[in-house]
C-alpha positions in Angstrom: -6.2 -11.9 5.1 -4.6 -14.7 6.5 -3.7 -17.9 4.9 -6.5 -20.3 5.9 -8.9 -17.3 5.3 -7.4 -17.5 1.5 -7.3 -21.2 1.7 -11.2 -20.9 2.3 -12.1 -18.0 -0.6 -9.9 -19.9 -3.2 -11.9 -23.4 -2.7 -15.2 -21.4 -2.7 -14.0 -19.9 -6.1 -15.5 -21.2 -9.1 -12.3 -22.6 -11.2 -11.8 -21.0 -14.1 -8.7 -23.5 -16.0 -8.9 -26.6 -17.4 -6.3 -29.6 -16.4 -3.2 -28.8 -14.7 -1.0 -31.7 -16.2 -0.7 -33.4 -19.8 2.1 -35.4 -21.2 4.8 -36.7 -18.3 7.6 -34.8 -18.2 10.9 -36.4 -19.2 13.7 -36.5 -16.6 14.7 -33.0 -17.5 11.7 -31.1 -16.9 11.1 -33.1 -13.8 14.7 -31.7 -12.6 13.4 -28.4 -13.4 9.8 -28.8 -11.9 11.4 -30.2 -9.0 14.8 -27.9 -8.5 14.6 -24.3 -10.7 10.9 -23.9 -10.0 11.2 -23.2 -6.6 14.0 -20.6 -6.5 11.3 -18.8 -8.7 8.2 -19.3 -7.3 5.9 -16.4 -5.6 4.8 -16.4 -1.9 1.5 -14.9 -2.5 1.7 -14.2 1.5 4.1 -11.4 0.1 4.8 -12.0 -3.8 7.4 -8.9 -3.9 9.9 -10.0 -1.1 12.8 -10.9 -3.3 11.8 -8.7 -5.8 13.8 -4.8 -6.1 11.5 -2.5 -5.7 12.8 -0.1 -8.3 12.0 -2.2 -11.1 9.1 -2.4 -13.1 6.5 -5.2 -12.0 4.2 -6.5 -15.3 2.1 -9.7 -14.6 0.6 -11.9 -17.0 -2.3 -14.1 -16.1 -2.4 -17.4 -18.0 1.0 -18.0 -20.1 0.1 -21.4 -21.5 2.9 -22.0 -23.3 5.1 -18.9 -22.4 5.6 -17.6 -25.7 4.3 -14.0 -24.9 6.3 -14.2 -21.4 9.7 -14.9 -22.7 9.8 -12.3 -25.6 8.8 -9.9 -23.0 11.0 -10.9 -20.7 14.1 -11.1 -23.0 13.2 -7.5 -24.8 12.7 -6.4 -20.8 15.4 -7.1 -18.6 14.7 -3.7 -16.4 11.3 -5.1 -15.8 10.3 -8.6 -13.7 7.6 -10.2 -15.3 5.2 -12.2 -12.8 3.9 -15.5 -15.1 0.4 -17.3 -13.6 -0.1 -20.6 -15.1 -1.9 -24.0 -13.4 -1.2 -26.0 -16.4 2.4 -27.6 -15.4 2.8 -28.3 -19.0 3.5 -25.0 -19.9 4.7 -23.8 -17.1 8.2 -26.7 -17.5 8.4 -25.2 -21.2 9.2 -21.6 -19.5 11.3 -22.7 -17.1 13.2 -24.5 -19.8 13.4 -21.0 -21.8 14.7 -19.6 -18.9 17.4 -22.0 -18.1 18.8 -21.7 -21.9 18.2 -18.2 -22.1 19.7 -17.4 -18.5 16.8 -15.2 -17.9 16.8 -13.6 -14.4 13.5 -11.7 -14.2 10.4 -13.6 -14.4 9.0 -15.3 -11.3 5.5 -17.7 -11.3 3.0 -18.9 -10.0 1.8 -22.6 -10.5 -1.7 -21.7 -9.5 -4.9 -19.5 -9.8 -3.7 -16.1 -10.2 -6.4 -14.7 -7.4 -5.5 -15.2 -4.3 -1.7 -13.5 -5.6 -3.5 -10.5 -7.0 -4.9 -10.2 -3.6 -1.7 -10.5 -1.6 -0.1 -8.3 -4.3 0.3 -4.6 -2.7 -1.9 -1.9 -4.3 -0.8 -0.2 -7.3 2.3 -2.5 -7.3 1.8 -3.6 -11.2 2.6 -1.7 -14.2 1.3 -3.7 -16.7 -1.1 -6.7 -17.1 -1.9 -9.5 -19.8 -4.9 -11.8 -20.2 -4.5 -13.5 -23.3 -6.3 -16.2 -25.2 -8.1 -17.4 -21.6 -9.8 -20.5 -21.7 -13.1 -19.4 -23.0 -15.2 -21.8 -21.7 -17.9 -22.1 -24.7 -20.8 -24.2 -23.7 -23.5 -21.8 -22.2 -23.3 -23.8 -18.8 -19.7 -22.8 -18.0 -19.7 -19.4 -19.1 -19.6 -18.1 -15.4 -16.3 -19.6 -15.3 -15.2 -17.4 -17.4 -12.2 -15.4 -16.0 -12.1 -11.8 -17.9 -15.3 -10.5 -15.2 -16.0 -7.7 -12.9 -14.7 -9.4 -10.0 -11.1 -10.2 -12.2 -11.1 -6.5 -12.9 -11.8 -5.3 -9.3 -8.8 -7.3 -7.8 -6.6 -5.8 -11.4 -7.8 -2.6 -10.2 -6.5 -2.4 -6.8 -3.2 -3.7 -7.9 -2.2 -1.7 -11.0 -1.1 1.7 -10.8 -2.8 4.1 -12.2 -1.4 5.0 -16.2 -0.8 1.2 -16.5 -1.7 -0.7 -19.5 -4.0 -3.6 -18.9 -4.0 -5.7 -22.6 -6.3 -8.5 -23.5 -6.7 -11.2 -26.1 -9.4 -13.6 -27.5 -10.5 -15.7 -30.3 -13.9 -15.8 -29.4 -16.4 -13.0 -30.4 -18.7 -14.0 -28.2 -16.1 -14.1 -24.9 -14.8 -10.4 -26.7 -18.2 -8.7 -26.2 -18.8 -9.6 -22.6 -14.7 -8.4 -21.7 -15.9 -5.8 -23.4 -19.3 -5.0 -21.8 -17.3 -5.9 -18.3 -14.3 -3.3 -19.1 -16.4 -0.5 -20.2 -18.8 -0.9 -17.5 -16.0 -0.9 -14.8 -15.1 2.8 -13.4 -11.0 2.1 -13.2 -10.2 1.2 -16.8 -10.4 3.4 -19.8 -10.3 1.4 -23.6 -7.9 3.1 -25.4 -9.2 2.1 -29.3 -9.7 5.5 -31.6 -10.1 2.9 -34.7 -10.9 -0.4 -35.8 -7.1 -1.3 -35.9 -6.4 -0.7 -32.7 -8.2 -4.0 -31.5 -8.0 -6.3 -35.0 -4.1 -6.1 -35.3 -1.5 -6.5 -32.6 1.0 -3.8 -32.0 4.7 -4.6 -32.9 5.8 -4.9 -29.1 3.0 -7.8 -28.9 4.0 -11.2 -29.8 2.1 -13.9 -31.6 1.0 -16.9 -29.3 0.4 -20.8 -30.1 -3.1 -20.0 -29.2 -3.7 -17.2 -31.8 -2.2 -19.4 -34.5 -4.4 -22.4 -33.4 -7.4 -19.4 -34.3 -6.0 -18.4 -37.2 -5.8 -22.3 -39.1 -9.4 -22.7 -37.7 -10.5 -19.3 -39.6 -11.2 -17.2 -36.2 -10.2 -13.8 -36.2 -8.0 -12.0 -33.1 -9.4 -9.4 -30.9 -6.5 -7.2 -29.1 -8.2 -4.9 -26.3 -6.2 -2.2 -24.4 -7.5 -0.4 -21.7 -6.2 1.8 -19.6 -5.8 2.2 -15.0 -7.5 5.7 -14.3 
């Protein structure tokens, strides 16, 4: 597809984030909006350029505040972790873990993550996150929710078959349509034998700001793995 053809499908898109900026940044995140971000940003014309090819590629869609994204990253460092995030809020708090913690594999996006997971080459992605999306409540906005059938068609094409595709809400009501979309969908297995497999996180799955947020407002976690057939 070429650019002004993507330029054209992303506008027609319905959005699916909130605002992209809150609080201005001091003089240090400026410095690394402005100077660290672009060494690491992705060219979703071709995301993997500068990227070996023998490592591991896991993406996660929505990072907020990179909590999730940096423990993986740190714990990972034979694996280069992709990070999608329009708000510029969190994405200046990652680049600011990566700077102090001199990490070297994690590359983002500032952005939508659909037009990368189409420039993305098929079965190039061994894992995927969607955690704690913006669940968009009110009944109106409910088609802009992102966890769909059309999210899961472009997740499809990308991740290779065996990977791990792992999914996180607060919202029981956003939980039984992923649900009803992932079982539906002829790619992805859910992987569940019990109740604890999608009430309590595994060990190698970090708590988020988000999920604590839930937790003080009394709503329970849902963790969802599924799996590319």
């Amino acid at each position: 597809m070429s650019e002004p053809d993507e330029e054209f499908r992303a506008a027609s898109e319905l959005r699916s984030f909130g605002r992209r900026r809150g609080r201005k940044f001091s003089p240090r995140q400026q410095d690394l909006f402005d100077n660290l971000l672009p060494r690491l940003a992705i060219d979703v014309v071709d995301p993997l350029a500068s990227i070996a090819r023998d490592r591991e590629i896991w993406l996660e869609i929505g990072f907020g505040g990179g909590e999730h994204l940096i423990w993986q990253a740190a714990r990972h460092l034979d694996v280069t972790l992709l990070g999608c995030e329009p708000f510029e809020d969190g994405v200046v708090k990652v680049l600011s873990a990566i700077e102090e913690r001199k990490l070297g594999n994690i590359r983002l996006r500032v952005d939508d993550v659909r037009p990368l997971l189409r420039g993305l080459p098929k079965s190039s992605i061994a894992r995927a996150f969607v955690l704690f999306p913006d669940p968009w409540p009110k009944r109106k906005h409910v088609k802009r929710r992102l966890v769909s059938k059309p999210l899961l068609d472009l997740l499809a094409r990308v991740m290779k078959p065996g990977a791990e595709l792992r999914i996180a809400t607060d919202i029981g009501d956003y939980a039984r349509t992923m649900l009803i979309a992932l079982m539906a969908h002829d790619d992805f297995a859910w992987t569940a034998a019990r109740p604890g497999d999608w009430r309590v996180r595994s060990e190698d799955w970090p708590e988020t700001r988000y999920e604590q947020k839930a937790l003080r407002e009394g709503r329970r976690g849902y963790f969802l793995r599924f799996r590319r057939l």
